[in-house]
C-alpha positions in Angstrom: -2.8 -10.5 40.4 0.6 -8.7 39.0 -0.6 -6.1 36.1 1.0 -7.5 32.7 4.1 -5.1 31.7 3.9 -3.4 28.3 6.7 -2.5 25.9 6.2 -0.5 22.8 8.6 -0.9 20.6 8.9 1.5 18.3 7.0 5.1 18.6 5.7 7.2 15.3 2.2 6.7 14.3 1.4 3.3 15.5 3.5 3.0 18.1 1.5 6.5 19.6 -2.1 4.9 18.9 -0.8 1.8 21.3 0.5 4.2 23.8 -2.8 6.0 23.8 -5.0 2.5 23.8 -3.4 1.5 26.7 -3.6 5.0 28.5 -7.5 4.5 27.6 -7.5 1.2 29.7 -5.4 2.9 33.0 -2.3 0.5 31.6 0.8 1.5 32.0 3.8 0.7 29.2 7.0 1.7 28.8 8.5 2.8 25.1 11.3 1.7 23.5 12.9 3.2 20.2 16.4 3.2 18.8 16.2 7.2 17.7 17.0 9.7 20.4 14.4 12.0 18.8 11.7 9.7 17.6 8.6 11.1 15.7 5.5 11.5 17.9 7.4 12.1 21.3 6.2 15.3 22.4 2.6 13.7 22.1 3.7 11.2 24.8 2.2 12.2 28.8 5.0 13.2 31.1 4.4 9.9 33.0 5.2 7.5 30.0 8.6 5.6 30.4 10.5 6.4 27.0 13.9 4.7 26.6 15.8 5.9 23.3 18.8 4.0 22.0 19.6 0.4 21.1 17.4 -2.2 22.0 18.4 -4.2 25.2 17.6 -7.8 25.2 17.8 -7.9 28.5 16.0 -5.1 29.3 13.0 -6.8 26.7 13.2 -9.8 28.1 11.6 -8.7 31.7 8.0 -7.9 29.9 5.1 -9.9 29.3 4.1 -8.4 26.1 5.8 -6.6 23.4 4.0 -4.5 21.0 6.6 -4.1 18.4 5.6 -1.1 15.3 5.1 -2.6 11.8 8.7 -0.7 10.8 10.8 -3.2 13.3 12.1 -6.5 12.4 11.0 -9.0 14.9 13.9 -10.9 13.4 16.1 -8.0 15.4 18.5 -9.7 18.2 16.7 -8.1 21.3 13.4 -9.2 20.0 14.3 -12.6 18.8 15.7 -13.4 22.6 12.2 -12.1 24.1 10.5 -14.5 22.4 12.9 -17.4 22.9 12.4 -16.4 26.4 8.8 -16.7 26.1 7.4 -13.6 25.5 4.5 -12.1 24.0 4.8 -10.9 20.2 2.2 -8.9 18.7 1.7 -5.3 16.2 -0.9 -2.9 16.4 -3.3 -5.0 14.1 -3.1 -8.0 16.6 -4.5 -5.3 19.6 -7.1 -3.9 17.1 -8.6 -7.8 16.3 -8.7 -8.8 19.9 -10.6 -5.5 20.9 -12.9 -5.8 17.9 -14.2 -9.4 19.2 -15.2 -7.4 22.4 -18.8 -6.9 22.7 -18.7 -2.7 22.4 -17.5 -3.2 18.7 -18.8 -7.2 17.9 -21.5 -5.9 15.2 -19.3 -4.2 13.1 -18.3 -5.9 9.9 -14.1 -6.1 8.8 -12.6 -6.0 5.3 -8.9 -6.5 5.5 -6.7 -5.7 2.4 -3.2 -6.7 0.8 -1.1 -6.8 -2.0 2.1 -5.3 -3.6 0.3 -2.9 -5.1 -3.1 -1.2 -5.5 -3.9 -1.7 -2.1 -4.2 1.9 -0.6 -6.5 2.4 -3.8 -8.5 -0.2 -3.2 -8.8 0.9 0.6 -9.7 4.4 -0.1 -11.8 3.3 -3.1 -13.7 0.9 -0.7 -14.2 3.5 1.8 -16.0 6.1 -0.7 -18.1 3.5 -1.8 -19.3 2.9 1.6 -19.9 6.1 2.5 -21.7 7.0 -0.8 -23.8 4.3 0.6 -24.5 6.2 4.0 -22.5 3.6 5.6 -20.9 4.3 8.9 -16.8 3.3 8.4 -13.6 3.7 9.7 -10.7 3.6 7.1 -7.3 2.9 8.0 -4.4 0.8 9.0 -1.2 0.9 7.0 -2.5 3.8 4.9 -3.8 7.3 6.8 -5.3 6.6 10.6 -3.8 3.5 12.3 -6.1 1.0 13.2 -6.2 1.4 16.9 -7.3 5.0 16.1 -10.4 3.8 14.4 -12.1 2.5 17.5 -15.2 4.1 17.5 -18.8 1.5 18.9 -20.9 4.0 16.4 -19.1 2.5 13.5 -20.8 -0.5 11.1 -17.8 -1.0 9.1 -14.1 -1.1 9.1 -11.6 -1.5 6.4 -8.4 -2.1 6.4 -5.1 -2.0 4.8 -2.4 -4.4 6.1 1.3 -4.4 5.0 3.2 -7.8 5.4 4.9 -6.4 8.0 1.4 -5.9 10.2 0.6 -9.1 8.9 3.8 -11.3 10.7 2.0 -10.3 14.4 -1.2 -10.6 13.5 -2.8 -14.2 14.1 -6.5 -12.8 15.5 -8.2 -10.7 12.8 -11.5 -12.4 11.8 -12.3 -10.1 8.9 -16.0 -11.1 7.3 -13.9 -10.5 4.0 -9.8 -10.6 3.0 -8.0 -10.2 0.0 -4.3 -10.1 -2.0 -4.7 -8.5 -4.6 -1.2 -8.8 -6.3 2.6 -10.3 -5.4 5.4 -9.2 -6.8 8.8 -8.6 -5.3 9.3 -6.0 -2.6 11.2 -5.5 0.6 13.7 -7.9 0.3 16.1 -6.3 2.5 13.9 -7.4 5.1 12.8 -10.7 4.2 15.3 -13.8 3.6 13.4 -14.7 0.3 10.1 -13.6 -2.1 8.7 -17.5 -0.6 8.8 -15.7 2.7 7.8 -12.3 1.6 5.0 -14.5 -0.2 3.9 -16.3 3.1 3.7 -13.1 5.0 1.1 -12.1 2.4 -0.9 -15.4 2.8 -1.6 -15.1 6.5 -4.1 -12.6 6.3 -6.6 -15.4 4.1 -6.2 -17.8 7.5 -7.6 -14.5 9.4 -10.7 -14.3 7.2 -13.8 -16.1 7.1 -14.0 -15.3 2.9 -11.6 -14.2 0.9 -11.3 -12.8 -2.7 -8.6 -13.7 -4.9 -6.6 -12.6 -8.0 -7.0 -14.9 -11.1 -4.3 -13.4 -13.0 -1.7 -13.8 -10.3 -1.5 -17.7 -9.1 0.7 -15.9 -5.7 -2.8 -15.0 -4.6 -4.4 -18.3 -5.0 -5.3 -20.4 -2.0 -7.2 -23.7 -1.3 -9.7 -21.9 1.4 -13.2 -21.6 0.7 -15.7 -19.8 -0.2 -13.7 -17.4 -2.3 -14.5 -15.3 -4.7 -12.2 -13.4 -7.8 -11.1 -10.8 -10.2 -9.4 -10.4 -13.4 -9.1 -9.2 -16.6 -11.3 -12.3 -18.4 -15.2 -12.3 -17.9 -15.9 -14.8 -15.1 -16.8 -13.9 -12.0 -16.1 -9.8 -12.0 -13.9 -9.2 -14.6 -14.1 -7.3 -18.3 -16.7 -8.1 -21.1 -17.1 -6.4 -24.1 -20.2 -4.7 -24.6 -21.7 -2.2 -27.1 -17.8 -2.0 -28.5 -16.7 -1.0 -25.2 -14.9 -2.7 -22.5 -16.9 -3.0 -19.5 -16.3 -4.0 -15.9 -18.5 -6.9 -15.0 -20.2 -9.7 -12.7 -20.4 -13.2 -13.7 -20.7 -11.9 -17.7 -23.2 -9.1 -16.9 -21.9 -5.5 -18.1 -22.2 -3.0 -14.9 -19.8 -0.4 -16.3 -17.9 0.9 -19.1 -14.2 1.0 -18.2 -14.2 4.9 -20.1 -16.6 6.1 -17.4 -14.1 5.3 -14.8 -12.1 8.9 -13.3 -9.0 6.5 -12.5 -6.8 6.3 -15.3 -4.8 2.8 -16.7 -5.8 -0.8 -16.9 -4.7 -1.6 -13.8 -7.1 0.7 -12.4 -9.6 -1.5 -13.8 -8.5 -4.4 -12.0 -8.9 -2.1 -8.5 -12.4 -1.0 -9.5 -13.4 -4.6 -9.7 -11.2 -5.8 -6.6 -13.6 -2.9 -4.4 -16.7 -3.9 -5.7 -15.9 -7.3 -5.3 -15.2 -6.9 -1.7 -18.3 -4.3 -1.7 -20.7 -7.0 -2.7 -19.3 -9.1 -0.1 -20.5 -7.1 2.5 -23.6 -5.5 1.2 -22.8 -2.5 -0.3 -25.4 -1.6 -3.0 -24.3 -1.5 -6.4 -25.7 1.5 -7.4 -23.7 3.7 -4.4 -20.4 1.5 -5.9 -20.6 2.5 -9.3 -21.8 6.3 -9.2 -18.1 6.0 -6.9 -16.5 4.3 -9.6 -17.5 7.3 -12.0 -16.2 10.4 -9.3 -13.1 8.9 -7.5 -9.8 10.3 -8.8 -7.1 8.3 -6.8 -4.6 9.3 -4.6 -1.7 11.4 -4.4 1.2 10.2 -5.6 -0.4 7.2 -7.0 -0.7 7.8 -11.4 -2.0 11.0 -10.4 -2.8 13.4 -13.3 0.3 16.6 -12.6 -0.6 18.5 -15.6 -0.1 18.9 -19.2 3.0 20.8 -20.7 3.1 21.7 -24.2 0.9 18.6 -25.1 2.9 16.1 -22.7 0.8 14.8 -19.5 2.9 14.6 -17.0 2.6 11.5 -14.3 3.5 11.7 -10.6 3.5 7.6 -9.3 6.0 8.0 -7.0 3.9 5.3 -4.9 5.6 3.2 -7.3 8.1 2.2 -4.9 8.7 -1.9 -6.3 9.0 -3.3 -9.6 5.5 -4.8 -9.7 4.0 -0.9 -9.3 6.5 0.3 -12.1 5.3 -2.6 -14.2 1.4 -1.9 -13.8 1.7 1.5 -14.2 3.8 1.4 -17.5 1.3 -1.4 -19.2 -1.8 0.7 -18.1 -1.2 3.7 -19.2 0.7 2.9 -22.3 -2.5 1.9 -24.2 -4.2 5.4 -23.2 -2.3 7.8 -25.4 -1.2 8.3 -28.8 2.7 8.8 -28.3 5.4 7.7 -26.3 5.7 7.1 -22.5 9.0 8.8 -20.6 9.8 7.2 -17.7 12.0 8.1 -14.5 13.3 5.6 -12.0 15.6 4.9 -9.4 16.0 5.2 -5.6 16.7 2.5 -3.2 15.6 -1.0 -5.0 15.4 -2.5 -1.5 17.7 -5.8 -2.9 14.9 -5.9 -5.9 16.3 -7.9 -9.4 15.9 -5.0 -11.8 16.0 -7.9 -14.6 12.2 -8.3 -13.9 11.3 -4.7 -15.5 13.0 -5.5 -18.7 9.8 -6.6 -20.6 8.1 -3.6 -19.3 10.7 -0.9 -20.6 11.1 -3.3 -23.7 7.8 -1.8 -24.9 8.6 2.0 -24.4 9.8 4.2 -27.8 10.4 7.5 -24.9 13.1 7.9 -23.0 14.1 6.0 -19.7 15.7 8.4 -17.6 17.6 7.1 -14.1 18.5 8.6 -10.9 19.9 8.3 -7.5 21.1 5.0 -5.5 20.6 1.7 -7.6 20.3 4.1 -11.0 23.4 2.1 -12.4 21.9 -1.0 -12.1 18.4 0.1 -13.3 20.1 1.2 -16.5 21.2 -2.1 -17.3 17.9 -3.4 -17.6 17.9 -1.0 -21.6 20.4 -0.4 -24.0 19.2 3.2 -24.3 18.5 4.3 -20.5 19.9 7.4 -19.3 22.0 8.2 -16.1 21.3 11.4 -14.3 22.0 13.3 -11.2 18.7 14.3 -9.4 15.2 15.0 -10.1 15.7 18.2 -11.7 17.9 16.7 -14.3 15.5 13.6 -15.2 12.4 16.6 -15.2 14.5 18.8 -17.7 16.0 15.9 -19.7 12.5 14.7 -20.8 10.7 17.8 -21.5 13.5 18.6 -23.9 12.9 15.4 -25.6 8.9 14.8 -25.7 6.6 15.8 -27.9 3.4 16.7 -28.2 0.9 13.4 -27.3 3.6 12.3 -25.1 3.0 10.8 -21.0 5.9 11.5 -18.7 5.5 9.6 -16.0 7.4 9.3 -12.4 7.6 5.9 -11.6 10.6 5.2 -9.2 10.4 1.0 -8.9 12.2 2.3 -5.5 11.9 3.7 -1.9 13.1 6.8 -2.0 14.9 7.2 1.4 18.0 7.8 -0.3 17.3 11.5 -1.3 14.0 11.7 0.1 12.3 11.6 3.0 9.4 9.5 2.0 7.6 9.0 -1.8 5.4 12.1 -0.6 8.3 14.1 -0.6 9.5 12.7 -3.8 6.2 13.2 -5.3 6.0 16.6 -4.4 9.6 17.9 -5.5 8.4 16.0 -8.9 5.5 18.3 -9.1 6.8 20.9 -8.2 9.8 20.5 -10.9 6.5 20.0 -13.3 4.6 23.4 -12.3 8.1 25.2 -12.9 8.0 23.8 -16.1 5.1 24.7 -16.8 5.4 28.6 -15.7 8.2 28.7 -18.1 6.5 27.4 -20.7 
């Protein structure tokens, strides 16, 4: 029997942990990626076919199976004729479902994770709750380790995050437990419409044997039973008001008040009930979930605490990169200090309708403060936003302006590949801009 041929389309992190789980199996692939340097290429064996440059349909058209990186279109030309030509479609996730039904890694259990936003918090929140609970897990996917990389027959639990992109060549994942947690618009530079975006989204409930849904956002209802849900109103888990507090609850019972929580903002209540939702699911005991609840700080980049500056907390969420982040962030952390929130934002908008983050910056007295490729039409969205040059600018502008009691927040409602090269970098020239601030101070 003729071995099956193997492209990789597209190298970098994922595209590496396919290479290497085919090396693992004796299969040979050959790698396909339209940079002439791409990112992980010195880590490839001498022996491994690499062709750099634009994608050849012919040339793709002679495998039997493409595995195609989460950052590639398979809406691309070349792609598009290999599967009019019959054949095989699939992403990293798609390789890491069909290995996990093998009997090496059957016992372990699968929580798979989606959403606009909040999702690598919930991941990594998920994660620490199951290790406070001495639970062996592997934590990964679109955030941190790809999923291929996880493969390990001593874990008990995986848990994943899945972008929409990993979710269009996925079709096998048959995760014990699956959830959206939010929709709002993103990436529609690479999707004809939000129905599409949207439907992306959805497939990852038809993977699932339960899934948990959000009752505040109808984009993450479905019809597919059992389910479970989440949301700011006291059924199910959700908030109850309890000894004059808010607390986060289950089905009207208080488990914890909201001020004992280390994540700050409201929507960070919403994430502590999504995880122990999801936690509950699959056995995690509610005592190990809720001592997590009262250490975890976040992550980077994500409302994380910079410092404060003559009385103003400063805010780096430059994981904010959509509207829907901007928007959470704004309303959660407006009701946690006495003053006004200062904003900056801009970047690329990724063909996003600015008009949607009107109400949001309706409600802020500070100063909105815009920067770099769709700034112009950001500014739009209020009468008194500000146009600057960089980072620096939008930094200095503020602090001249806030007072003491003040947040000053980094919240972008953009990628940032057009000054930066990712939101970490962003993030980290914000704070950096902050500590100088600070020094002079």
């Amino acid at each position: 029997m003729k071995a099956q041929e193997i492209a990789i389309i597209g190298l970098g992190a994922s595209g590496l942990s396919c290479v290497n789980f085919y090396r693992n199996k004796n299969m040979a692939v050959t790698v396909f990626d339209t940079r002439l340097e791409p990112p992980g290429k010195e880590k490839l064996e001498p022996s491994t076919k690499l062709i750099c440059g634009p994608l050849n349909k012919e040339a793709l058209c002679q495998f039997d199976l493409l595995v195609v990186s989460p950052g590639i279109a398979i809406s691309t030309p070349a792609i598009d004729a290999a599967i009019q030509a019959g054949v095989e479609v699939v992403g990293d996730i798609e390789l890491f479902a069909r290995e996990l039904t093998t009997a090496k890694y059957r016992h372990a259990k699968l929580v798979t994770i989606t959403g606009s936003n909040g999702k690598s918090t919930v991941t990594s929140l998920l994660g620490e709750m199951a290790k406070c609970a001495a639970v062996k897990v592997g934590v990964g996917g679109n955030i941190g380790i790809p999923a291929l990389d996880l493969l390990n027959p001593d874990l008990e639990l995986y848990i994943l995050e899945l972008s929409s992109f990993q979710l269009e060549t996925s079709e096998s994942l048959n995760a014990d437990i699956s959830t959206i947690l939010n929709v709002s618009e993103d990436h529609l530079d690479r999707y004809v419409n939000y129905q599409a975006y949207t439907e992306a989204k959805h497939k990852i409930y038809a993977q699932s044997q339960s899934i948990l849904i959000n009752r505040d956002d109808s984009l993450t209802f479905s019809e597919k039973q059992p389910q479970t849900s989440f949301g700011f109103d006291s059924k199910d888990y959700g908030l109850v008001e309890h000894l004059g507090e808010t607390y986060l609850s289950y089905q009207q019972q208080p488990l914890l008040a909201c001020s004992a929580l280390k994540l700050s903002g409201k929507h960070n209540w919403m994430n502590a009930l999504a995880s122990i939702a999801l936690g509950s699911h699959i056995d995690l005991p509610m005592s190990a979930m809720l001592e997590t609840l009262q250490s975890y700080t976040g992550l980077r980049h994500r409302c994380e605490f910079v410092k404060s500056v003559n009385g103003v907390r400063w805010i780096n969420d430059s994981k904010a990169t959509n509207i829907g982040a901007t928007q959470a962030a704004l309303v959660g952390l407006s009701e946690t200090i006495s003053g006004n929130v200062h904003v900056i934002l801009g970047g690329d908008g990724k063909g996003a309708d600015f008009s949607e983050l009107k109400p949001a910056l309706a409600e802020i007295e500070g100063k909105i403060v815009c920067f770099g490729q769709d700034a112009k039409q950001i500014a739009l969205q209020h009468s008194q936003s500000v146009l600057v040059a960089d980072m620096g600018e939008a930094v200095n502008y503020i602090a001249s302006h806030a007072k003491e009691g003040d947040l000053a927040i980094l919240s972008p409602a953009c990628a940032s590949l057009d000054m930066y090269k990712n939101f970490m970098a962003r993030g980290d020239h914000f704070i950096e801009l902050v500590e100088t601030l600070s020094r002079d101070a």
